[in-house]
N, C-alpha and C positions, 0 to 999 in steps of 0.2 A: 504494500500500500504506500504508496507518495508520501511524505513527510509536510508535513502545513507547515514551512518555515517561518511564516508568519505567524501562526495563531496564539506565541508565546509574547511575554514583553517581559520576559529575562534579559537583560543584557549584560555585558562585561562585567558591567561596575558591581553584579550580583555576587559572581565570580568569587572565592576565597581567594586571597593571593593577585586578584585581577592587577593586567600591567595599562595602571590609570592612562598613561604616555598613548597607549595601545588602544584603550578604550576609548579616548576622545575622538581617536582616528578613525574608530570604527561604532560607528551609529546604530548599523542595524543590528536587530534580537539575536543573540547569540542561543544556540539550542540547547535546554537541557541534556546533558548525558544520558539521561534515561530514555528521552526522545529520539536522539540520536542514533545512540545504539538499541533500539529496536523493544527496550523494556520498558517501555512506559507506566504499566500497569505495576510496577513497583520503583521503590524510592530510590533517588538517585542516590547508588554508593559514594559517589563525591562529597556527598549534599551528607552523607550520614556519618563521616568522620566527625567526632567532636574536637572543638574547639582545641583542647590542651592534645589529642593527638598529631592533629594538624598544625599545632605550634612548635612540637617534639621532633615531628617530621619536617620541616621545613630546618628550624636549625640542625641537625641534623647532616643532610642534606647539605645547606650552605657550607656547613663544615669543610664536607667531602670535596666541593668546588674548589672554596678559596685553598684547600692545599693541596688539590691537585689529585688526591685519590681514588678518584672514580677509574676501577678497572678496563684495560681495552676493551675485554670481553663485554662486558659490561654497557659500556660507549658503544659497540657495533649494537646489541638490544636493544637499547633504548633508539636509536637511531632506526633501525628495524620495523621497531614499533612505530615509531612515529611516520615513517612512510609507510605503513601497511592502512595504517588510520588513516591519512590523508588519503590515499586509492578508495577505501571504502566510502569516505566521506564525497568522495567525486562521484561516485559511484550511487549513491543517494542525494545526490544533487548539490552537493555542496561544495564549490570549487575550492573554497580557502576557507581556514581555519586559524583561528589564532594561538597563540602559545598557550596559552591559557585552557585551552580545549585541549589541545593534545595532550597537556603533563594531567589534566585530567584522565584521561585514558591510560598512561602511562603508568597514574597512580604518583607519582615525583613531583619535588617541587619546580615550577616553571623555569628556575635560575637554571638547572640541569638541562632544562628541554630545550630553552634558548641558545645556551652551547651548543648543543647538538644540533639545532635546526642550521647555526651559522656554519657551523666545518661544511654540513648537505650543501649549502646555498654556495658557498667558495668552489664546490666540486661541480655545482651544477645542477644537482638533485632535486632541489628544491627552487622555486622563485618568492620573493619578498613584493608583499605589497603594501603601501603608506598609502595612509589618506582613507578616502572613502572607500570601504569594503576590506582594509588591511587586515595581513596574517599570511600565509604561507600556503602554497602549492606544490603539487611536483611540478621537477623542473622538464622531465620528459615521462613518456607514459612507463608504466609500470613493470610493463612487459622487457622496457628496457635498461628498466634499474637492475642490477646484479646483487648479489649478497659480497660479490670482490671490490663493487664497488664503493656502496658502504663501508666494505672494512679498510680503504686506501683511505677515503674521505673522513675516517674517525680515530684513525688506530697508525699513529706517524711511530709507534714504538715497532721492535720486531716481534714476530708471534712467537720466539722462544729467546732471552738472552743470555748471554757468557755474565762470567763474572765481572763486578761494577770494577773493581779493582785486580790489576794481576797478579794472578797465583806465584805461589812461591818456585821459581826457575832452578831453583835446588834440587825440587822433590821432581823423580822421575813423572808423575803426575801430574805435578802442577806446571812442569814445562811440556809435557804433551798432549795435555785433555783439550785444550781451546782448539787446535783444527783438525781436530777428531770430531767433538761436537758441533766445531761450524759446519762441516759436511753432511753431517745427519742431521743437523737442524734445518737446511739449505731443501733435502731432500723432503723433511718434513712440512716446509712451509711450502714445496710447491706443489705437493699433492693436496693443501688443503685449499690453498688458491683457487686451484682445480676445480674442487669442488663447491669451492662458494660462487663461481663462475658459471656453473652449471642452473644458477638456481637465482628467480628474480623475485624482484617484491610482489607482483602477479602470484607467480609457486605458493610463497610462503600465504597470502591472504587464504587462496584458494583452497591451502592445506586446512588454515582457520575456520574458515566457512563450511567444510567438509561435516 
């Protein structure tokens, strides 16, 4: 059934977390989660965090930002996530979304979803729009996002690394493990390559909706 984008008068500023900057830019009804994703008939999970959990999670959260600790692995899911929602959401009629909607789906606070929408938009992935109707698109269809590509556009670390500092050139060991493990690592990352190259944000929805 069509979604009545109109028949709410929710908007951003209802939002927990709403990015005010974001919200003046964008006028129109922003959609319940519940509506959105297709459960109307019960209460938006967003909507049913309380207060001090959502205050818990967010610091939290910012933490993880300001020092940097948000794992790759981690950063390509979220990232993942965020373009599988935006496909659905085009897909239900709704071409852009704001940060605010997707870290809701996400379940995260928006500061994390923000990063993550910016590295997509540097790569391409995604498109940015201000002003009237702002928030974020993909930047090509779905079919043509990769899971390799996401993990270039979020993940500047290697998928296995050597030691931060070098090993001891004493120990039989510690002078011959590093290009031993570079070449099993070398082999390791490009069978996984491989295989996240096989598979786009289309696959993974589809898998979802299954």
């Amino acid at each position: 059934m069509p979604i009545n984008l109109r028949s709410t008068s929710i908007t951003a500023r209802d939002l927990p977390g709403c990015d005010l900057d974001l919200a003046l830019d964008h006028p129109r009804p922003v959609v319940p989660m519940s509506v959105l994703c297709g459960f109307a008939g019960s209460a938006d999970p967003y909507r049913r965090r309380s207060r001090s959990n959502v205050t818990r999670s967010i610091a939290s959260e910012v933490d993880v930002v300001e020092t940097g600790g948000v794992a790759a692995n981690s950063r390509v899911t979220i990232a993942a996530h965020a373009l599988a929602w935006l496909e659905l959401a085009r897909r239900r009629g709704r071409e852009v979304l704001t940060s605010d909607e997707v870290a809701a789906s996400v379940n995260t606070n928006a500061v994390i979803v923000r990063r993550s929408l910016g590295d997509l938009q540097r790569a391409g992935l995604v498109t940015a729009r201000r002003g009237n109707g702002a928030g974020f698109s993909l930047g090509r269809p779905a079919t043509e996002i990769t899971l390799l590509d996401i993990w270039l556009a979020v993940s500047p670390e290697p998928l296995l690394a050597l030691h931060h500092s070098e090993p001891n050139l004493d120990c039989p060991v510690g002078r011959g493990i590093r290009p031993v493990l570079t070449n099993l690592y070398d082999e390791a990352t490009d069978a996984f390559r491989t295989t996240l190259a096989r598979r786009t944000v289309s696959d993974v929805l589809e898998r979802i909706l299954a």
